[in-house]
C-alpha positions as CSV (number, residue, x, y, z in Angstrom):
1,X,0.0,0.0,0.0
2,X,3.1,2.3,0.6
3,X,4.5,2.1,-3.2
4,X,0.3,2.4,-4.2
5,X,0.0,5.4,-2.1
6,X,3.7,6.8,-3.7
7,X,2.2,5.9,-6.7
8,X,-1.2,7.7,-6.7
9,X,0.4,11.0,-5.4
10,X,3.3,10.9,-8.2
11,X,1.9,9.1,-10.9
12,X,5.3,7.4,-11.5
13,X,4.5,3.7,-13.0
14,X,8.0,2.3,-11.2
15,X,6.0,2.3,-7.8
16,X,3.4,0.9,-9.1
17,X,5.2,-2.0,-10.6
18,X,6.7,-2.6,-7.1
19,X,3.0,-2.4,-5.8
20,X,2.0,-4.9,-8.1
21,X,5.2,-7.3,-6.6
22,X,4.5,-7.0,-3.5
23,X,0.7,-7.9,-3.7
24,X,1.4,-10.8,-6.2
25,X,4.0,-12.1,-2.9
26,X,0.7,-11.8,-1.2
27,X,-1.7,-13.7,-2.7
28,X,-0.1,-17.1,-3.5
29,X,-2.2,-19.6,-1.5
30,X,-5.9,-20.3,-1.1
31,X,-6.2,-18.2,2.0
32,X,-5.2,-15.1,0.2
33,X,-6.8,-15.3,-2.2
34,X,-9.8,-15.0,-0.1
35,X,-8.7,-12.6,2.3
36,X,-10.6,-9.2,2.2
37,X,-7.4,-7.1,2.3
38,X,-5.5,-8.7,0.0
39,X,-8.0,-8.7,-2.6
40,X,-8.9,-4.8,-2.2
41,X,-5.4,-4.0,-2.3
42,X,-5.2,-6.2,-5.7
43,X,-8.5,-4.9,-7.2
44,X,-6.8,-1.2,-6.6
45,X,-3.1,-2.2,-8.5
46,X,-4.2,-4.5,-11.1
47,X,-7.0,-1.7,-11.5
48,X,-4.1,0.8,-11.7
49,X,-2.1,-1.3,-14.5
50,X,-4.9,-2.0,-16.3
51,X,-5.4,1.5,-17.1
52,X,-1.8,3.5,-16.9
53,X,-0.3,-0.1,-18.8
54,X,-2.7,0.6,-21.4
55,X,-0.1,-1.2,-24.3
56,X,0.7,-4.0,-21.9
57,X,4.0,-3.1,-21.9
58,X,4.6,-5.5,-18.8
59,X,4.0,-9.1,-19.3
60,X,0.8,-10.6,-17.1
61,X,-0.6,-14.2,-16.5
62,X,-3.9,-13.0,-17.2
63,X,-4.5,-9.4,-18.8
64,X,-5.3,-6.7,-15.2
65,X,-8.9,-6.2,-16.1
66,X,-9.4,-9.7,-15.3
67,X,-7.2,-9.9,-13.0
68,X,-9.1,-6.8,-11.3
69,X,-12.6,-8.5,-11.7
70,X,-11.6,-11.5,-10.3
71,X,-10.2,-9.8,-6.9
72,X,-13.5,-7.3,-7.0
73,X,-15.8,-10.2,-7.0
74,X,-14.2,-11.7,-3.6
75,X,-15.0,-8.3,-2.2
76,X,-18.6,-10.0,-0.4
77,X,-18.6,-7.8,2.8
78,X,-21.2,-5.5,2.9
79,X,-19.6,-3.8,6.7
80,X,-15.9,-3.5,4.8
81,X,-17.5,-2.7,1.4
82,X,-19.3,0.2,3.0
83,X,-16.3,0.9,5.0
84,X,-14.0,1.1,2.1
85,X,-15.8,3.0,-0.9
86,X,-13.9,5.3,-1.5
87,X,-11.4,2.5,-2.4
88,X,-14.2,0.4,-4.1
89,X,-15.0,3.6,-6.4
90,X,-11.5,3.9,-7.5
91,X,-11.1,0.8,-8.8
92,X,-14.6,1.0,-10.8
93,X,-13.3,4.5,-12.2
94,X,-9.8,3.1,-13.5
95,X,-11.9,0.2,-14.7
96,X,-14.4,2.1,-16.5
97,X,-11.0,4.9,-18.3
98,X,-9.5,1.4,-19.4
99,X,-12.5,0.2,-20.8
100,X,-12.6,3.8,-22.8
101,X,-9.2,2.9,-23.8
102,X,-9.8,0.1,-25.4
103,X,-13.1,0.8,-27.2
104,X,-11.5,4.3,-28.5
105,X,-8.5,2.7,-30.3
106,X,-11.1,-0.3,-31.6
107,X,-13.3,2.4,-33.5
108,X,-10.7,4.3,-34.5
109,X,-9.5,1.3,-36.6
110,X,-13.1,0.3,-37.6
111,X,-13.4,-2.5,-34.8
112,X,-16.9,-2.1,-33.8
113,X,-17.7,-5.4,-32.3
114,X,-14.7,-5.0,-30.3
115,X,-15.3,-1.3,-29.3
116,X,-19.2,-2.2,-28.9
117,X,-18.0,-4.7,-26.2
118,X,-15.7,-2.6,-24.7
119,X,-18.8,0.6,-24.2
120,X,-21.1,-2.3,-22.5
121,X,-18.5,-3.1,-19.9
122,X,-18.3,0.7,-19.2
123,X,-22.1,0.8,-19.2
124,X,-22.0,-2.0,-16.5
125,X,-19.9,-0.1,-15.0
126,X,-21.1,3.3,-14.9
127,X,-25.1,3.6,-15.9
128,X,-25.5,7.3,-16.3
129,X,-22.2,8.0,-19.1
130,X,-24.3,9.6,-21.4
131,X,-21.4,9.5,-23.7
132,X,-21.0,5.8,-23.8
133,X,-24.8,5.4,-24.5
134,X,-24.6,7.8,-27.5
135,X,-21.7,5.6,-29.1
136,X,-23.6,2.4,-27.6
137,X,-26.7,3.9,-29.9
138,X,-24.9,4.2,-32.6
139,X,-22.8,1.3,-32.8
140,X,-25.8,-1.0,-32.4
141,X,-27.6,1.0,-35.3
142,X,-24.1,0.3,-37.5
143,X,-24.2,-3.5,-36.0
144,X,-27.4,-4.2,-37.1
145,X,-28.4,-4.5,-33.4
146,X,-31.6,-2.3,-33.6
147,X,-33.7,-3.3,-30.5
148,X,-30.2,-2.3,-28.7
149,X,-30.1,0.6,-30.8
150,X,-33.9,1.2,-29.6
151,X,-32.8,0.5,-26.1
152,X,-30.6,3.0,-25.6
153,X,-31.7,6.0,-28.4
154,X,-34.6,5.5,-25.8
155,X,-32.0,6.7,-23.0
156,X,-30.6,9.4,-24.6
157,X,-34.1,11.0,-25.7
158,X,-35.6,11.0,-21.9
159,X,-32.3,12.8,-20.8
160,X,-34.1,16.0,-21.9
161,X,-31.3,18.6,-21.0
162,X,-29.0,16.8,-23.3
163,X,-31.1,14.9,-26.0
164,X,-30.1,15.8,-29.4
165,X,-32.8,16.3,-32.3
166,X,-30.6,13.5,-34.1
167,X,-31.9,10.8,-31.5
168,X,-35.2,11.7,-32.0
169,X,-34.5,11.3,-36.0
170,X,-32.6,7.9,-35.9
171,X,-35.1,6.2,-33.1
172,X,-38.4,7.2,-35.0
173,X,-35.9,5.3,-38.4
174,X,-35.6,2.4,-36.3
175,X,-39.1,1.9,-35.1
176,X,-40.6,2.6,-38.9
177,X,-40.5,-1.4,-39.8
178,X,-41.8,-1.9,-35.8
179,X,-44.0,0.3,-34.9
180,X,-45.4,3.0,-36.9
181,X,-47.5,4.7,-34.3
182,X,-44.3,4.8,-32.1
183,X,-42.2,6.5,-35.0
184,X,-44.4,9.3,-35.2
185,X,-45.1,9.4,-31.6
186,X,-41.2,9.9,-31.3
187,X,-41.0,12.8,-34.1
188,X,-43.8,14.4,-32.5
189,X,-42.1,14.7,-29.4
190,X,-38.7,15.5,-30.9
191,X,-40.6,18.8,-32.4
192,X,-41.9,19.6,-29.1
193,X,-38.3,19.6,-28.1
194,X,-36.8,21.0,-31.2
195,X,-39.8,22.6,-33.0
196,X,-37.5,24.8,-35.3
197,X,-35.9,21.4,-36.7
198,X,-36.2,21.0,-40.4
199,X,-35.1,17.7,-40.3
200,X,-37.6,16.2,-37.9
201,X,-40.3,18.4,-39.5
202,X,-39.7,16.6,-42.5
203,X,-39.5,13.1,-41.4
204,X,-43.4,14.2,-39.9
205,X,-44.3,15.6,-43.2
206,X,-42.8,11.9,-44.7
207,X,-44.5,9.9,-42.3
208,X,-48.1,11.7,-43.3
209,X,-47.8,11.4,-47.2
210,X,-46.7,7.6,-46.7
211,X,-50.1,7.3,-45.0
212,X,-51.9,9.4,-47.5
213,X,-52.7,11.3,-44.8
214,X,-52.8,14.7,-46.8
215,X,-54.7,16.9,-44.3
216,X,-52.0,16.6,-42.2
217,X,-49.5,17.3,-44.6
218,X,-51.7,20.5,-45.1
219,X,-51.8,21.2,-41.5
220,X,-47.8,21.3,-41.0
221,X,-46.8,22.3,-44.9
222,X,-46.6,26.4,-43.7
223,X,-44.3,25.9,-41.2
224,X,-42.2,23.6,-43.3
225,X,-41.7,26.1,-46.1
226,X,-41.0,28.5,-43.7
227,X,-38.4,27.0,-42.9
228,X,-37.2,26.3,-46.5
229,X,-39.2,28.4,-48.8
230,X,-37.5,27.5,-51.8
231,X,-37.3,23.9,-51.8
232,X,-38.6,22.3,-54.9
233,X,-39.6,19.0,-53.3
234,X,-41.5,20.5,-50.7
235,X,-43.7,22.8,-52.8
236,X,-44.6,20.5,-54.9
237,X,-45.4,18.1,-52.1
238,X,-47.5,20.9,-50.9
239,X,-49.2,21.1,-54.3
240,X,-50.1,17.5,-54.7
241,X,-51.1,17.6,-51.0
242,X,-53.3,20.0,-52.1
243,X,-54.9,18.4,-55.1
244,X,-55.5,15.6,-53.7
245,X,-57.6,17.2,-51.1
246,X,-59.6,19.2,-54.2
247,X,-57.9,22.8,-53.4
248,X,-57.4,22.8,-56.8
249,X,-56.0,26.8,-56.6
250,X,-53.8,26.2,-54.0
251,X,-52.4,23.2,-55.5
252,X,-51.9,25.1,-59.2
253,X,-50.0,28.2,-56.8
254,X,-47.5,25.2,-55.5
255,X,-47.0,23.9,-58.8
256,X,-46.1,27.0,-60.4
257,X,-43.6,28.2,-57.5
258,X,-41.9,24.9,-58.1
259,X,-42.1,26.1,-62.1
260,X,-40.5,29.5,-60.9
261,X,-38.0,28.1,-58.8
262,X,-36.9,25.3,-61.4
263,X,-38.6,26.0,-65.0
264,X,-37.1,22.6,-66.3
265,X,-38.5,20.5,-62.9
266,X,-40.5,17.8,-65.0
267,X,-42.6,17.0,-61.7
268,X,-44.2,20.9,-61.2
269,X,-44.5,21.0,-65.5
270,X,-46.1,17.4,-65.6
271,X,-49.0,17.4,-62.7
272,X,-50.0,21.3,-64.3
273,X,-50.4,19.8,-67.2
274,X,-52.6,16.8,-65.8
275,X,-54.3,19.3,-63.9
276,X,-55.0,21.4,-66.7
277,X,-55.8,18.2,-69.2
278,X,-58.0,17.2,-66.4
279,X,-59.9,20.5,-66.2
280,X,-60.6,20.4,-70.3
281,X,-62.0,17.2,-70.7
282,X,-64.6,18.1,-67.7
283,X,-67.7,20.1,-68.5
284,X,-68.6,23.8,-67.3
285,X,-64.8,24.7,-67.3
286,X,-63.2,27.2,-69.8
287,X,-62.3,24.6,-72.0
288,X,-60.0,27.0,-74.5
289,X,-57.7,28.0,-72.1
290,X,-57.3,24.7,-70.2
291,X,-56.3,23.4,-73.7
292,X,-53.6,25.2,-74.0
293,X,-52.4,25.1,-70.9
294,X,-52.4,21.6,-70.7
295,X,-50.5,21.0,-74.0
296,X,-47.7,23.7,-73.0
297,X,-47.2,22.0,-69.8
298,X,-47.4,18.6,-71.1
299,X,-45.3,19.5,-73.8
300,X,-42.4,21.1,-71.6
301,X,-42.6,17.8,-69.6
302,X,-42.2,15.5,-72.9
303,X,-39.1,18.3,-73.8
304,X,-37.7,17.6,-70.3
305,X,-37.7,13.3,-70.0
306,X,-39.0,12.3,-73.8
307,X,-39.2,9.2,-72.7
308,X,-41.6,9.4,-70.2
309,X,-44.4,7.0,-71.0
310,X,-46.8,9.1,-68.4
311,X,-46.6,12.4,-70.5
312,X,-47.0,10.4,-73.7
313,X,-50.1,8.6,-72.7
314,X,-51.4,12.3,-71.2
315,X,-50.6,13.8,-74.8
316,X,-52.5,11.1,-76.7
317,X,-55.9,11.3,-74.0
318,X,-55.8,15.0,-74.9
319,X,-55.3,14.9,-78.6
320,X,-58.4,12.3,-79.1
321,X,-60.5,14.8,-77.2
322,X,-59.2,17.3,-79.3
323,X,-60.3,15.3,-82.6
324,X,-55.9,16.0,-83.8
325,X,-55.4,12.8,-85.3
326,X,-52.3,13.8,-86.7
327,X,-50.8,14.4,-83.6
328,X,-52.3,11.3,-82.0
329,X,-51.2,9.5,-84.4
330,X,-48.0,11.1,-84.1
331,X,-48.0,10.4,-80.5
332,X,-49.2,6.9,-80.7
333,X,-46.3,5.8,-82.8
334,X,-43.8,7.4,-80.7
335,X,-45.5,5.8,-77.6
336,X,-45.5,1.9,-79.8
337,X,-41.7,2.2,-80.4
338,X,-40.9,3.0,-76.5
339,X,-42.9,0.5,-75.0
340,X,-41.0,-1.9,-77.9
341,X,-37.3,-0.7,-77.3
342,X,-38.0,-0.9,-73.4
């Protein structure tokens, strides 16, 4: 206990090394090994080494962790347990920062079975290292491990002070293929956390159009695009939201600011000319100007992917209601020789 007390106070591994001597002359029959003393004074050396000997420079019978482990477990009374915790902590700290040795140099070389192993022993060992369950989350999402990965983004997101709107994103991923109510319950309460969050906004939005739930989509669109006015995606998301609820203006307004913010977007120049294709061939609409709508539109979309059997098969609806065989025919031929290459 001298060289370990020499030891903690100067750090210098040479008293430590004598420590480790003189315990090893201590503990060579049955009864030591069961004697309360010995192993405490064990536990704190081979604790020691197995932290400050991080490269096993010195040679061992068995590596100090386990040599530590198996002097801790001996440690059964509760009256010299209490009376010693202070020494009982110390040994779980130097555990625990050689633990974080190991697992740190097994992801920095891509070992993530190793340094996943490594972060559960310090878990064991210390339950409330929030930085051991993010990388325990996060390894068991790269692993494959997702109930683990469940388990513990679970952790992190009831820690509110320090939850991260990432969590929130990467549990609500994980429970998509288990339990759909749960994924939007936890993106839900992610915005209540992070309500300016793009990212978990999104996922909502995602989650709603997936369902076909388009009122919701409506609900939330406004403070999406405030947040990102000129994304494409998103106003035409808003725009088919839209039409498919029968707000035909608002939808047309969507599909033109995508237009306006991308004039060659084949999406936004596609469903206005659908819209607008759909609005001729119905009665009591101004019929003229639909018609020409529809064939611009449909036109710049044909321009934009000519191979798109959706435009072509819009062109050739609108043409036989328009009585131009030429152009159906026209259209028809051109529609015959993609479906036969393809």
């Amino acid at each position: 206990m001298n060289n370990f007390a020499l030891y903690t106070s100067t750090a210098e591994f040479s008293h430590l090394e004598k420590a480790r001597t003189a315990i090893d002359g201590a503990y060579k029959t049955r009864k030591d090994s069961f004697n309360y003393k010995n192993n405490l004074i064990r536990s704190l050396v081979y604790s020691s080494l197995a932290y400050a000997d991080s490269t096993r420079r010195l040679k061992y019978a068995k590596d100090p962790i386990e040599e530590t482990k198996f002097s801790f477990r001996r440690l059964k009374s509760p009256k010299l347990n209490d009376e010693n915790k202070p020494e009982l902590d110390f040994v779980i700290n130097q555990l625990v920062k050689a633990y974080l040795v190991i697992a740190n140099k097994a992801s920095a070389s891509e070992k993530y079975n190793e340094a996943f192993n490594a972060y559960l022993s310090v878990d064991s060992l210390d339950k409330n290292n929030y930085f051991v369950k993010h990388n325990l989350a996060i390894l068991s999402e790269r692993l494959g491990y997702s109930n683990r990965a469940i388990y513990y983004y679970e952790q992190l997101i009831d820690d509110k002070k320090r939850s991260l709107p990432a969590y929130y994103l990467a549990l609500s991923n994980l429970y998509d293929f288990k339990n759909s109510n749960r994924s939007l319950e936890v993106i839900r309460e992610g915005r209540t956390q992070f309500p300016g969050n793009k990212d978990l906004l999104f996922k909502e939005i995602n989650i709603y159009v997936e369902t076909g739930a388009y009122s919701e989509v409506e609900r939330i669109v406004g403070a999406a695009l405030q947040l990102d006015p000129e994304n494409v995606s998103l106003n035409y998301l808003a725009g088919f939201s839209y039409e498919t609820m029968g707000k035909k203006d608002k939808a047309v307004e969507y599909y033109e600011k995508v237009i306006a913010l991308e004039p060659n977007n084949y999406e936004g120049n596609y469903a206005l000319g659908l819209f607008y294709l759909n609005s001729y061939i119905k009665p009591n609409n101004d019929q003229e100007s639909s018609l020409s709508l529809a064939k611009k539109y449909l036109n710049i979309a044909g321009e934009i992917n000519p191979n798109s059997v959706n435009v072509l098969k819009s062109l050739a609806v609108l043409y036989n209601n328009t009585g131009d065989m030429v152009e159906l025919e026209r259209v028809n031929e051109k529609l015959k020789q993609f479906i036969l290459t393809n």
